[in-house]
N, CA, C, O and CB atoms as a CASP TS submission, in Angstrom:
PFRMAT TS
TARGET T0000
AUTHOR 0000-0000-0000
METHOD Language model
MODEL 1
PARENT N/A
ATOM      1  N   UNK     1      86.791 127.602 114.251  1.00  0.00           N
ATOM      2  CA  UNK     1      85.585 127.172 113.588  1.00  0.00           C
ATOM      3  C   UNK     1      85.682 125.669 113.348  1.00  0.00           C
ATOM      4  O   UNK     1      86.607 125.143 112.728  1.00  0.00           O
ATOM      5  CB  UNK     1      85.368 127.947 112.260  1.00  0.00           C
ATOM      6  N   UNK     2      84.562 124.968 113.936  1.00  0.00           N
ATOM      7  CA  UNK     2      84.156 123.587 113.360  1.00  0.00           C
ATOM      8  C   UNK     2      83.613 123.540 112.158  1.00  0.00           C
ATOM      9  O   UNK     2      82.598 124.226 112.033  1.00  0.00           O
ATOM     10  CB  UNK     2      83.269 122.930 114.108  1.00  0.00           C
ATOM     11  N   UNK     3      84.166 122.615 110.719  1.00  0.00           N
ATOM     12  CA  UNK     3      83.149 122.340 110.338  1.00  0.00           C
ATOM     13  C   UNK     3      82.635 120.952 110.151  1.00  0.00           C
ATOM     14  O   UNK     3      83.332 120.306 109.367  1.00  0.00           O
ATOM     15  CB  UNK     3      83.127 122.931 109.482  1.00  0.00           C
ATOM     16  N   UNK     4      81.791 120.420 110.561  1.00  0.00           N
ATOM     17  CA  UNK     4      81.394 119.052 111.023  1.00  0.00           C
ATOM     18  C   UNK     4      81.444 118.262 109.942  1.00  0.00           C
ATOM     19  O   UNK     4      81.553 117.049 110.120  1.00  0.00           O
ATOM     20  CB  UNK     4      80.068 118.937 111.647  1.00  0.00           C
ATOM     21  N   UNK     5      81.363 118.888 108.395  1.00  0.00           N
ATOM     22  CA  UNK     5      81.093 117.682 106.996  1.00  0.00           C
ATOM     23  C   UNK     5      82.537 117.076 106.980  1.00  0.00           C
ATOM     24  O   UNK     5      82.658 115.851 106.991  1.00  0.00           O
ATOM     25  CB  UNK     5      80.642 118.505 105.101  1.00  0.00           C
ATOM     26  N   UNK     6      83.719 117.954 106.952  1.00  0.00           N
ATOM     27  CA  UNK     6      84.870 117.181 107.134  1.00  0.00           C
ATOM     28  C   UNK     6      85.502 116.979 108.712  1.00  0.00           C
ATOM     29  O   UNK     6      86.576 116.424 108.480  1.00  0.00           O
ATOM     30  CB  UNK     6      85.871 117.843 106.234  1.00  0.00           C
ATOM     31  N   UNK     7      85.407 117.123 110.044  1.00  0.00           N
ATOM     32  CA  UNK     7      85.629 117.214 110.502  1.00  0.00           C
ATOM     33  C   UNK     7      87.270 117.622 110.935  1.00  0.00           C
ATOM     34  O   UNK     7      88.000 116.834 111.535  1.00  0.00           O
ATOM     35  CB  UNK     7      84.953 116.664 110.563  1.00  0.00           C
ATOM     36  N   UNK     8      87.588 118.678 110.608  1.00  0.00           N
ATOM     37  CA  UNK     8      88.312 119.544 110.905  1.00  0.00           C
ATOM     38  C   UNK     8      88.670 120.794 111.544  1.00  0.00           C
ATOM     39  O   UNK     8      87.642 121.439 111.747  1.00  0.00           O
ATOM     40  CB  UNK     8      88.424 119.568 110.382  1.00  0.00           C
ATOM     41  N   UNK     9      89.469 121.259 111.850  1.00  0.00           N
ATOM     42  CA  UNK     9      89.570 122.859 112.930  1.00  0.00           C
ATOM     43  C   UNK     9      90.089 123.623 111.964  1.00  0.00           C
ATOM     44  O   UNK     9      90.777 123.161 111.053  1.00  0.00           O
ATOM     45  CB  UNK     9      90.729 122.971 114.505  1.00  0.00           C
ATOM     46  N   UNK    10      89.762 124.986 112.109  1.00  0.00           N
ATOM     47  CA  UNK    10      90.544 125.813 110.776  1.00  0.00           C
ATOM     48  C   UNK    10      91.015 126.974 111.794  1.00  0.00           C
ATOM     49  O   UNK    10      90.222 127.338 112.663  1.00  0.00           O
ATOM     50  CB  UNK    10      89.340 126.485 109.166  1.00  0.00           C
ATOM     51  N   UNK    11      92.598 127.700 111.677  1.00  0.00           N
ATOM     52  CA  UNK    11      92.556 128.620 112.882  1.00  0.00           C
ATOM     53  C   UNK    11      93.716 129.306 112.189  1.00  0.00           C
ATOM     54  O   UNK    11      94.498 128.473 111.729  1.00  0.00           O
ATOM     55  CB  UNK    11      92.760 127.974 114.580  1.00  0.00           C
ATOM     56  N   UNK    12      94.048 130.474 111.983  1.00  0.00           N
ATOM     57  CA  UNK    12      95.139 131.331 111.371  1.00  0.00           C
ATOM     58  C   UNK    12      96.394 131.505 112.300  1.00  0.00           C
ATOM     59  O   UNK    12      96.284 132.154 113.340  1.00  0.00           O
ATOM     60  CB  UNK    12      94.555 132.762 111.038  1.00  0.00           C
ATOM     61  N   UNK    13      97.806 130.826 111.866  1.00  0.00           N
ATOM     62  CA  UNK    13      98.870 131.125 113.118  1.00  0.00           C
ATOM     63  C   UNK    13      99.779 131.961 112.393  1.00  0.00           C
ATOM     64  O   UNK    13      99.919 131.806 111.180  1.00  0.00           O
ATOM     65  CB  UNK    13      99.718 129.730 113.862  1.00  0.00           C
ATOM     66  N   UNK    14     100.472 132.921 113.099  1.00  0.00           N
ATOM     67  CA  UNK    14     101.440 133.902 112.221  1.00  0.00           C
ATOM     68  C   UNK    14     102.675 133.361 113.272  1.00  0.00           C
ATOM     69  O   UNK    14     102.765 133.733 114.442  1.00  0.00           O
ATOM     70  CB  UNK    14     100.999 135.976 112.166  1.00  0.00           C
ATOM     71  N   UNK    15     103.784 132.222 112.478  1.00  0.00           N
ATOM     72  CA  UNK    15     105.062 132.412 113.398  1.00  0.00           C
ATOM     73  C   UNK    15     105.881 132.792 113.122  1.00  0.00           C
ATOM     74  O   UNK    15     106.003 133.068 111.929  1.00  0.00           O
ATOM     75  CB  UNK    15     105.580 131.670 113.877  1.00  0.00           C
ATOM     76  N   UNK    16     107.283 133.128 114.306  1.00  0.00           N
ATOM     77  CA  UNK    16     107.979 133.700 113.619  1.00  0.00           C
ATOM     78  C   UNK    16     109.205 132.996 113.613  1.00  0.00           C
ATOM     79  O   UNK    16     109.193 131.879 114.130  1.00  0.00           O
ATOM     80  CB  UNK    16     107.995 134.895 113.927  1.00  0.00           C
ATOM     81  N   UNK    17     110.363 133.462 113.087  1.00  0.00           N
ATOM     82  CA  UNK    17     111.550 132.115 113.223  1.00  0.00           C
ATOM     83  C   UNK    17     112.099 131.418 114.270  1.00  0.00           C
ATOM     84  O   UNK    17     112.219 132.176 115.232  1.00  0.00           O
ATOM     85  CB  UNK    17     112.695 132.407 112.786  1.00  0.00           C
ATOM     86  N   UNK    18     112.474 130.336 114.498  1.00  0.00           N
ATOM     87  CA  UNK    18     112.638 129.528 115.474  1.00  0.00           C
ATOM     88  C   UNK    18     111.231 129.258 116.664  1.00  0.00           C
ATOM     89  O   UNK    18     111.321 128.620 117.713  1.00  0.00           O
ATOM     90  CB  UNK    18     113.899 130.130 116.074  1.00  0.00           C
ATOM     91  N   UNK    19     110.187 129.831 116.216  1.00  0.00           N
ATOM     92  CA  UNK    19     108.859 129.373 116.829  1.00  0.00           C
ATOM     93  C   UNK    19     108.987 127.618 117.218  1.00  0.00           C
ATOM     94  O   UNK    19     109.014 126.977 116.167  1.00  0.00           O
ATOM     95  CB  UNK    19     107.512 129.716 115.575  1.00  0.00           C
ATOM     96  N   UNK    20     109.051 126.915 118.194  1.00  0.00           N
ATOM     97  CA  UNK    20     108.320 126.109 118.216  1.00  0.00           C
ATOM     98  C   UNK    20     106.532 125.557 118.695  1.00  0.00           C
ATOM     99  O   UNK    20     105.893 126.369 119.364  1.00  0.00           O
ATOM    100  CB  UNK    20     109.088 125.769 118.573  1.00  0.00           C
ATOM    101  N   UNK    21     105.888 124.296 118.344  1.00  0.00           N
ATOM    102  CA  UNK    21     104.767 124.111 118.400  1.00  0.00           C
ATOM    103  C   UNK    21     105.511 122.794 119.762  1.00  0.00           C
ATOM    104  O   UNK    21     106.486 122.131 119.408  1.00  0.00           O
ATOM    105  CB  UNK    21     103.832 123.803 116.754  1.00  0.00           C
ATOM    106  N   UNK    22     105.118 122.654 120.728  1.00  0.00           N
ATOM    107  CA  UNK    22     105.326 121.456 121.538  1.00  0.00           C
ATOM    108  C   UNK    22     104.096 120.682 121.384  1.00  0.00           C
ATOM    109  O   UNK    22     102.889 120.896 121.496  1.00  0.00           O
ATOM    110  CB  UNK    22     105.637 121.756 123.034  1.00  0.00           C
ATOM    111  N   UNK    23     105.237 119.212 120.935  1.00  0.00           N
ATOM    112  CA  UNK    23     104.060 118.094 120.815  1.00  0.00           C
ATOM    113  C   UNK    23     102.995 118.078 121.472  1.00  0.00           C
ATOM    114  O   UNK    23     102.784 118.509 122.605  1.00  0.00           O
ATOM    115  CB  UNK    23     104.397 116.943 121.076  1.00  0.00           C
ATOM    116  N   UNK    24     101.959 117.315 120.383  1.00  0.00           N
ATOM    117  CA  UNK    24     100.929 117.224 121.663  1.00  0.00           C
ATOM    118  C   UNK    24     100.081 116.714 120.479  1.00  0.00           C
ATOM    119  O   UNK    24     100.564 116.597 119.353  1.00  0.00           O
ATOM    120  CB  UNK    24     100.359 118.791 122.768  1.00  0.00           C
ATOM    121  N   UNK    25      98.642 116.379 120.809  1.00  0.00           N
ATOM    122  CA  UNK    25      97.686 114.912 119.883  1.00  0.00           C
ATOM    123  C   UNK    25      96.208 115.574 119.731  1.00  0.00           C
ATOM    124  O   UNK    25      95.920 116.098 120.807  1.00  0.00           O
ATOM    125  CB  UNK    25      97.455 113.007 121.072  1.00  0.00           C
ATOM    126  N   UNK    26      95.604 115.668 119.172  1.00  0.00           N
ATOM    127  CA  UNK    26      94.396 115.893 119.005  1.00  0.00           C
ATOM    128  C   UNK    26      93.491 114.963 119.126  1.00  0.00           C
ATOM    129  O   UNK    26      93.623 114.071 118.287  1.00  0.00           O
ATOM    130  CB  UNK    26      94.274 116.351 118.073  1.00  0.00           C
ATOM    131  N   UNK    27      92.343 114.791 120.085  1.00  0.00           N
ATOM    132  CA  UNK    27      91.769 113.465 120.338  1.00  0.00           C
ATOM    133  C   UNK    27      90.680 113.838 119.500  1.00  0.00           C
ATOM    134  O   UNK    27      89.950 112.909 119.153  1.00  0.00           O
ATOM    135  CB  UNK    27      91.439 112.951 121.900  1.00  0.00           C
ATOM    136  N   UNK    28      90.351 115.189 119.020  1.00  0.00           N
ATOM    137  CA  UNK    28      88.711 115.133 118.198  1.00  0.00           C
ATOM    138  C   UNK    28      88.837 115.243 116.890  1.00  0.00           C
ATOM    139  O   UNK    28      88.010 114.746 116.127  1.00  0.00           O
ATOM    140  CB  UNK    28      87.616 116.351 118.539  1.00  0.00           C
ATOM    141  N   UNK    29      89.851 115.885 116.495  1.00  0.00           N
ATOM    142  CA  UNK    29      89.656 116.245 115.282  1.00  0.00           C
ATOM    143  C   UNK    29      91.462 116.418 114.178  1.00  0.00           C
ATOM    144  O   UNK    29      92.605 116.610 114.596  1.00  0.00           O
ATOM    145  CB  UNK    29      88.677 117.758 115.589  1.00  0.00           C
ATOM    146  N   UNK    30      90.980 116.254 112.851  1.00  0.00           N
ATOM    147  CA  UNK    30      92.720 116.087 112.045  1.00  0.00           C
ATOM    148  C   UNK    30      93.087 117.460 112.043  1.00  0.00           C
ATOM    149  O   UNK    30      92.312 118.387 111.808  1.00  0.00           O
ATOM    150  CB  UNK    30      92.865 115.420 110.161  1.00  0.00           C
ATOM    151  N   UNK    31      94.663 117.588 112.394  1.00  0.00           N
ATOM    152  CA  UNK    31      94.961 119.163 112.409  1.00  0.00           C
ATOM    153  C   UNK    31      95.850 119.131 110.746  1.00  0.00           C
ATOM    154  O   UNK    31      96.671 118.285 110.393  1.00  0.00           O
ATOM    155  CB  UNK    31      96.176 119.778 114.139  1.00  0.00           C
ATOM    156  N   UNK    32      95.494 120.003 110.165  1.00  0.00           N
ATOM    157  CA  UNK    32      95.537 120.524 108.610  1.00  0.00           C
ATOM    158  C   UNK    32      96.973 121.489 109.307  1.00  0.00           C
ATOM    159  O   UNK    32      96.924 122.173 110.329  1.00  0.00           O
ATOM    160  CB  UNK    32      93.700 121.616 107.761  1.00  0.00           C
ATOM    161  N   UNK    33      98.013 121.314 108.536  1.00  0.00           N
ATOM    162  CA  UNK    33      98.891 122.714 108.382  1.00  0.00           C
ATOM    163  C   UNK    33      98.922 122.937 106.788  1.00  0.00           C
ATOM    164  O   UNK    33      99.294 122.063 106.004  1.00  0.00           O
ATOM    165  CB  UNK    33     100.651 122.577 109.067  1.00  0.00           C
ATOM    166  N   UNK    34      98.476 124.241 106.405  1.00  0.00           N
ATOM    167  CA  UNK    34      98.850 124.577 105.266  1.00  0.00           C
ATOM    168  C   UNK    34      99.460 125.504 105.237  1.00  0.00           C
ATOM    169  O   UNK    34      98.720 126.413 105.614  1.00  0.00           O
ATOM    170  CB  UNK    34      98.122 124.666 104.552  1.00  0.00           C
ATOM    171  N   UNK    35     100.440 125.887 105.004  1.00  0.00           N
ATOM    172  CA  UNK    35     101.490 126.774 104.857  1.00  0.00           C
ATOM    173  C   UNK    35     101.718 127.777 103.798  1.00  0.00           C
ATOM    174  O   UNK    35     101.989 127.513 102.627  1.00  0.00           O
ATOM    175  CB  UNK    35     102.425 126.106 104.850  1.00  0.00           C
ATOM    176  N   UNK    36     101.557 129.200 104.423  1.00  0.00           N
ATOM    177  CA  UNK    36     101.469 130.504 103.273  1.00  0.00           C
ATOM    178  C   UNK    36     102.896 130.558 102.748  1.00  0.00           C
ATOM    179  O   UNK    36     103.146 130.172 101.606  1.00  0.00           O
ATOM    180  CB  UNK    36     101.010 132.200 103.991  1.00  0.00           C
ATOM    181  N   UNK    37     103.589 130.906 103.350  1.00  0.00           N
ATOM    182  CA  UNK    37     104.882 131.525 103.128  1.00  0.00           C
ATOM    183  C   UNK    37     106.020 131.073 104.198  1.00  0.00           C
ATOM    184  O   UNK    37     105.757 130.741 105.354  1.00  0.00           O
ATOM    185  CB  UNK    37     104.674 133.074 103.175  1.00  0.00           C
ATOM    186  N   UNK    38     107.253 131.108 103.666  1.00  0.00           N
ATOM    187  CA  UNK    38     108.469 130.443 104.793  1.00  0.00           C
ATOM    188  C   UNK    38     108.472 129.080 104.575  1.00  0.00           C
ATOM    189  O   UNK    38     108.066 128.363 103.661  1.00  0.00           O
ATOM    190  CB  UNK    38     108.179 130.647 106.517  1.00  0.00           C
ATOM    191  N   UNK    39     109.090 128.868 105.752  1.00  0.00           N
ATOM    192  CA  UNK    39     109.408 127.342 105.644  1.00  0.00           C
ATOM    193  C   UNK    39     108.663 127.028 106.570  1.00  0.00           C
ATOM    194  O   UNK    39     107.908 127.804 107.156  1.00  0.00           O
ATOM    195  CB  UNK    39     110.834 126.769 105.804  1.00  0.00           C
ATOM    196  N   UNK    40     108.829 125.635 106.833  1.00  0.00           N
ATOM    197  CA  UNK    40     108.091 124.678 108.333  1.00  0.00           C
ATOM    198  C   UNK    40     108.516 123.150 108.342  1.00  0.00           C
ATOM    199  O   UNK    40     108.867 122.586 107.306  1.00  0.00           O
ATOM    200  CB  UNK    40     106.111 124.586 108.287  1.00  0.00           C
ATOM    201  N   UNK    41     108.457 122.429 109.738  1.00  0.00           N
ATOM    202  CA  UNK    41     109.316 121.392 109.579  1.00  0.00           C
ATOM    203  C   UNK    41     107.697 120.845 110.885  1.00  0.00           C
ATOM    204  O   UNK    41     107.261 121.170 111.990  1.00  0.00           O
ATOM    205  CB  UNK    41     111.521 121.603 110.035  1.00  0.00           C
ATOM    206  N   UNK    42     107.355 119.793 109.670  1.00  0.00           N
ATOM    207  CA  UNK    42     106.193 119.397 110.955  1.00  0.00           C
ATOM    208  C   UNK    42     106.984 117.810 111.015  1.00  0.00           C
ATOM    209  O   UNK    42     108.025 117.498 110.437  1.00  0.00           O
ATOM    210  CB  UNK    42     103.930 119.397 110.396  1.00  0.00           C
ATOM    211  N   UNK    43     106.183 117.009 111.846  1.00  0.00           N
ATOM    212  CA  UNK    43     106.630 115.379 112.361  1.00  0.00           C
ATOM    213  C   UNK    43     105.716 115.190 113.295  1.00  0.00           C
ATOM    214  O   UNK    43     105.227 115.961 114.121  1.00  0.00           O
ATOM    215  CB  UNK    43     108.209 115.074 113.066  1.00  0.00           C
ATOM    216  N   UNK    44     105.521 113.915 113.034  1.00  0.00           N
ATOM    217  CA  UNK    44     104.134 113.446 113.654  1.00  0.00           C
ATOM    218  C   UNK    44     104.755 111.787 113.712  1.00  0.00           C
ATOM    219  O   UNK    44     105.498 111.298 112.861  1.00  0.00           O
ATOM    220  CB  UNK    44     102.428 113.805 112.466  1.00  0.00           C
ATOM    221  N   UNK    45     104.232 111.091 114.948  1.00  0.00           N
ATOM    222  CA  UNK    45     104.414 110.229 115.264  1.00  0.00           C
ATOM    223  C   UNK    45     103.267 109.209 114.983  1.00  0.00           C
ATOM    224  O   UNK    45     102.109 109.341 115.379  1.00  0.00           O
ATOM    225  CB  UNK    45     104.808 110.474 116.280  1.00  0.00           C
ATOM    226  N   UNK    46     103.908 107.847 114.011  1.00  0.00           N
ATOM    227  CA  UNK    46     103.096 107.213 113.313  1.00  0.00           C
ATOM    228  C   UNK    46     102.802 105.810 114.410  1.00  0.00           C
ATOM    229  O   UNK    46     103.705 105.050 114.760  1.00  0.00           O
ATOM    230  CB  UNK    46     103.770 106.973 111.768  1.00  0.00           C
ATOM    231  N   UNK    47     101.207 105.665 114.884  1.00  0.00           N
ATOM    232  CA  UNK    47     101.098 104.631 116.031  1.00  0.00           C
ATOM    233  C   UNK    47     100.897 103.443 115.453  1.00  0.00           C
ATOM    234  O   UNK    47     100.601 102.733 116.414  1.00  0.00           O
ATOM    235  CB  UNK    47     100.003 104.857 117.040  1.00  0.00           C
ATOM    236  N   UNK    48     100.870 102.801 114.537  1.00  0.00           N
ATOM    237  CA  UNK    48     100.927 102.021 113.839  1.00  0.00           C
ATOM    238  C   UNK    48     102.259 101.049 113.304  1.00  0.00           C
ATOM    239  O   UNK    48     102.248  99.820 113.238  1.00  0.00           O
ATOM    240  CB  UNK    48     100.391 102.628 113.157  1.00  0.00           C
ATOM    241  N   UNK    49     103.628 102.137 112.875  1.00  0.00           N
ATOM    242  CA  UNK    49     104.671 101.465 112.500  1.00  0.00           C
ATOM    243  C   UNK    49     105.398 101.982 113.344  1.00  0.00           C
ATOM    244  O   UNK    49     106.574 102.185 113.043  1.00  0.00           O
ATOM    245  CB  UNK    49     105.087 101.476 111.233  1.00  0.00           C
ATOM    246  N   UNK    50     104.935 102.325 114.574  1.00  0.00           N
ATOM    247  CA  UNK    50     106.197 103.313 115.890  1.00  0.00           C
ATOM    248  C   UNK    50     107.230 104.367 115.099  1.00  0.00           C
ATOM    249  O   UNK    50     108.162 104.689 115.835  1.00  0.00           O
ATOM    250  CB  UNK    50     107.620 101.931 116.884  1.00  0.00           C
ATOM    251  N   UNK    51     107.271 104.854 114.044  1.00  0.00           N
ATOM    252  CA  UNK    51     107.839 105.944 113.564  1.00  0.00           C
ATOM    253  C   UNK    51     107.665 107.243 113.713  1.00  0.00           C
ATOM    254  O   UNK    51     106.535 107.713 113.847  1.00  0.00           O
ATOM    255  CB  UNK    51     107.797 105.861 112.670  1.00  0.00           C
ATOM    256  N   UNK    52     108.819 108.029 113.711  1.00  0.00           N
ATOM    257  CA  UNK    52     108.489 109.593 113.433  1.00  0.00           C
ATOM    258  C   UNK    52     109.022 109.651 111.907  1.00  0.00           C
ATOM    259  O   UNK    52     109.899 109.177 111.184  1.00  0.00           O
ATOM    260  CB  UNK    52     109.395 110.828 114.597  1.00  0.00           C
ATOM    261  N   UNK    53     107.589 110.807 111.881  1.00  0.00           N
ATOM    262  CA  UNK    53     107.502 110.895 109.976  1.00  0.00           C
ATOM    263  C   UNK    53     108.104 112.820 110.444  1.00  0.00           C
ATOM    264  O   UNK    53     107.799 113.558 111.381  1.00  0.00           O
ATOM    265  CB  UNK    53     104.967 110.549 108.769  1.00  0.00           C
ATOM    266  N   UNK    54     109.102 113.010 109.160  1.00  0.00           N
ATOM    267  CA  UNK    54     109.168 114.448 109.656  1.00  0.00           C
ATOM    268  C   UNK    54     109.025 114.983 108.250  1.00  0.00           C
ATOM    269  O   UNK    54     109.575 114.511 107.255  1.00  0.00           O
ATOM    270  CB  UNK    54     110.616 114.962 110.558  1.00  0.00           C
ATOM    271  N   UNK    55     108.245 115.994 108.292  1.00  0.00           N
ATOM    272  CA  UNK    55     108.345 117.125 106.736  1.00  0.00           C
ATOM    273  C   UNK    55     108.895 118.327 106.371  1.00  0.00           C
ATOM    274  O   UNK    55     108.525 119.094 107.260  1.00  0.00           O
ATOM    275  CB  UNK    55     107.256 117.595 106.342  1.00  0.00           C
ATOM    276  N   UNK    56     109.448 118.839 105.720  1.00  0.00           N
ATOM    277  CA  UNK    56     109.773 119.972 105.377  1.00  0.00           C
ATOM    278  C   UNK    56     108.761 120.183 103.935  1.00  0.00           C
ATOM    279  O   UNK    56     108.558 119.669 102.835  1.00  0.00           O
ATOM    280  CB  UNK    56     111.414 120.026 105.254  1.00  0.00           C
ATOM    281  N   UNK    57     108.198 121.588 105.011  1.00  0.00           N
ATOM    282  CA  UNK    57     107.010 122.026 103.889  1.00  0.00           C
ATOM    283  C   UNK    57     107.337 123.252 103.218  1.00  0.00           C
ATOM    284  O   UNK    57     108.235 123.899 103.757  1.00  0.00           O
ATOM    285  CB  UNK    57     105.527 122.289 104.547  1.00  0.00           C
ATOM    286  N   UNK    58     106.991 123.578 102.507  1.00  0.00           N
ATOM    287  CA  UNK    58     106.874 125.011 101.656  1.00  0.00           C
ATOM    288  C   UNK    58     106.146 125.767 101.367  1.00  0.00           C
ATOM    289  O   UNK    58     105.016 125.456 101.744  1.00  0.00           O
ATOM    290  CB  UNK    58     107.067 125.075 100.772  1.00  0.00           C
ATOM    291  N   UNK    59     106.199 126.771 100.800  1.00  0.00           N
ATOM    292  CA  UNK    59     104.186 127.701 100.203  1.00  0.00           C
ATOM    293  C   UNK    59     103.864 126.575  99.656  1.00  0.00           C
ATOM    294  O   UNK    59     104.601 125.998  98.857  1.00  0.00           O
ATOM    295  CB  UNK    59     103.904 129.368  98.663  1.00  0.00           C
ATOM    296  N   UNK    60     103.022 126.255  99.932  1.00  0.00           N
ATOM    297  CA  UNK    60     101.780 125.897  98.847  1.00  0.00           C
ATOM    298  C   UNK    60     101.174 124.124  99.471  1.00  0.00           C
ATOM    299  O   UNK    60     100.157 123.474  99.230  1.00  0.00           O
ATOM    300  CB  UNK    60     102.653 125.816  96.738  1.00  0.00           C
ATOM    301  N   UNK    61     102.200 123.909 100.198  1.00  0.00           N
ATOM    302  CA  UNK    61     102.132 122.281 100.825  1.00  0.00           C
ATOM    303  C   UNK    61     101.451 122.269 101.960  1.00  0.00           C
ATOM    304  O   UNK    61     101.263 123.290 102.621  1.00  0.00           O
ATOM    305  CB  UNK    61     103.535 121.567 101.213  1.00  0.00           C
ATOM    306  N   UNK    62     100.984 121.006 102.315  1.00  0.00           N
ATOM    307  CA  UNK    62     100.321 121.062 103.138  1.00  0.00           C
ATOM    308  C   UNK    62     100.628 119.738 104.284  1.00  0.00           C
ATOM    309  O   UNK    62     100.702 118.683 103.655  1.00  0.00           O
ATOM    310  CB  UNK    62      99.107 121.218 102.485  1.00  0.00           C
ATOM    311  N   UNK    63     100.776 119.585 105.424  1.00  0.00           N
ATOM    312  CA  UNK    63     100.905 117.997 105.972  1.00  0.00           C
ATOM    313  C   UNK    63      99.769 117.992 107.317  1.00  0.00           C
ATOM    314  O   UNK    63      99.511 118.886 108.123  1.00  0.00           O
ATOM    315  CB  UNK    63     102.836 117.563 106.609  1.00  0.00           C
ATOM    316  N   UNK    64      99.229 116.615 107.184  1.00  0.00           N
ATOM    317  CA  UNK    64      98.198 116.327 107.927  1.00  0.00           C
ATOM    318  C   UNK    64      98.437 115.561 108.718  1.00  0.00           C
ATOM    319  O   UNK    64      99.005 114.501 108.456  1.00  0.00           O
ATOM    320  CB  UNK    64      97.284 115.999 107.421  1.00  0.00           C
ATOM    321  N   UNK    65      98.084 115.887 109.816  1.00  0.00           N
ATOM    322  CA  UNK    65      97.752 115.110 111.530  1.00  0.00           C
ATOM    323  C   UNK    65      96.665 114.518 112.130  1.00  0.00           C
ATOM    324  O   UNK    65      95.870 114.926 112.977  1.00  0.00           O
ATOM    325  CB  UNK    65      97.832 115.957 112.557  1.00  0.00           C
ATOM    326  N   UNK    66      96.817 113.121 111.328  1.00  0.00           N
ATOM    327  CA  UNK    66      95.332 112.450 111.769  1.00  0.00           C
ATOM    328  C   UNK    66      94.848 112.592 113.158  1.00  0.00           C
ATOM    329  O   UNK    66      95.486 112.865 114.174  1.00  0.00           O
ATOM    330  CB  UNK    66      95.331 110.916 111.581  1.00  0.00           C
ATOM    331  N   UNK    67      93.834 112.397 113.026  1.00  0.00           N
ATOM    332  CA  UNK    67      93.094 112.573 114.563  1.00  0.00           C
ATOM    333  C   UNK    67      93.486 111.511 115.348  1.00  0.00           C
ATOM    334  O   UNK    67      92.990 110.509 114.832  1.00  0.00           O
ATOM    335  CB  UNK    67      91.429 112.558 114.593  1.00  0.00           C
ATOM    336  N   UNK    68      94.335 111.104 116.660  1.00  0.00           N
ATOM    337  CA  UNK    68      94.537 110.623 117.657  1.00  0.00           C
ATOM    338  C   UNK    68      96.093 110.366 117.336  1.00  0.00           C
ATOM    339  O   UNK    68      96.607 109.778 118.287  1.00  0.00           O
ATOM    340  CB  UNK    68      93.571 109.547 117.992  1.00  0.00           C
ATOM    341  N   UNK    69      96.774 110.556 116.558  1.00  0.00           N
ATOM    342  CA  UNK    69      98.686 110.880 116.054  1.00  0.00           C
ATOM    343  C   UNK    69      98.701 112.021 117.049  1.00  0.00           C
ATOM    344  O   UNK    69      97.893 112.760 117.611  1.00  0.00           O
ATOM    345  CB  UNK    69      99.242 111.560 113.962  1.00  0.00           C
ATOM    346  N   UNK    70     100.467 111.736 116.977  1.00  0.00           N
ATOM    347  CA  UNK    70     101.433 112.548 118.144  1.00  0.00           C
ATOM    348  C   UNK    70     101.919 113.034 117.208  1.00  0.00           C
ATOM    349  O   UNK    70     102.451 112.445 116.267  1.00  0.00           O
ATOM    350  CB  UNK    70     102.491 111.889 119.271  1.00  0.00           C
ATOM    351  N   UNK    71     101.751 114.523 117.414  1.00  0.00           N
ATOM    352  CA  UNK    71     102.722 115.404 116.546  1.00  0.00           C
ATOM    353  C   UNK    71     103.057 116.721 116.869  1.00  0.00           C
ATOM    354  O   UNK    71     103.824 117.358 116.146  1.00  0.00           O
ATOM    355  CB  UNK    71     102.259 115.545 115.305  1.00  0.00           C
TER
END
C-alpha cells in the first residue's frame, strides 16, 4: 500500500533467524522498519558523509531509509 500524504510503503515481513535482506536503495519512496519482536541489525549507507550507519533495533524501535540511501 501507497500512502501518498507521507510518502511511504507499508508491507508485513515475518523473518526468521539469520534471514538476510541484500542491499539494495529505494529510488521512490523511505523504507520504515519497525520492528515487533526479536532483534534486527539494519545499516544504511550515508551519501553525504560516505559512511555506513549500522543499528541494532529492538521491539518497539524503529530505523529509517531515506529515499535514494543504500541500505
Amino acid at each position: 500500500m501507497q500512502l501518498p500524504a507521507i510518502r511511504n510503503g507499508f508491507f508485513n515481513a515475518h523473518m526468521c533467524k539469520g534471514f538476510i535482506v541484500q542491499p539494495h536503495w529505494h529510488t521512490n519512496v523511505t523504507e520504515m522498519v519497525f520492528l515487533i519482536s526479536g532483534e534486527l541489525i539494519t545499516s544504511l549507507f550515508d551519501p553525504f558523509t560516505q559512511k555506513l550507519m549500522t543499528y541494532h533495533l529492538k521491539p518497539g524501535q524503529v530505523s529509517i531509509l531515506p529515499k535514494g540511501w543504500f541500505g
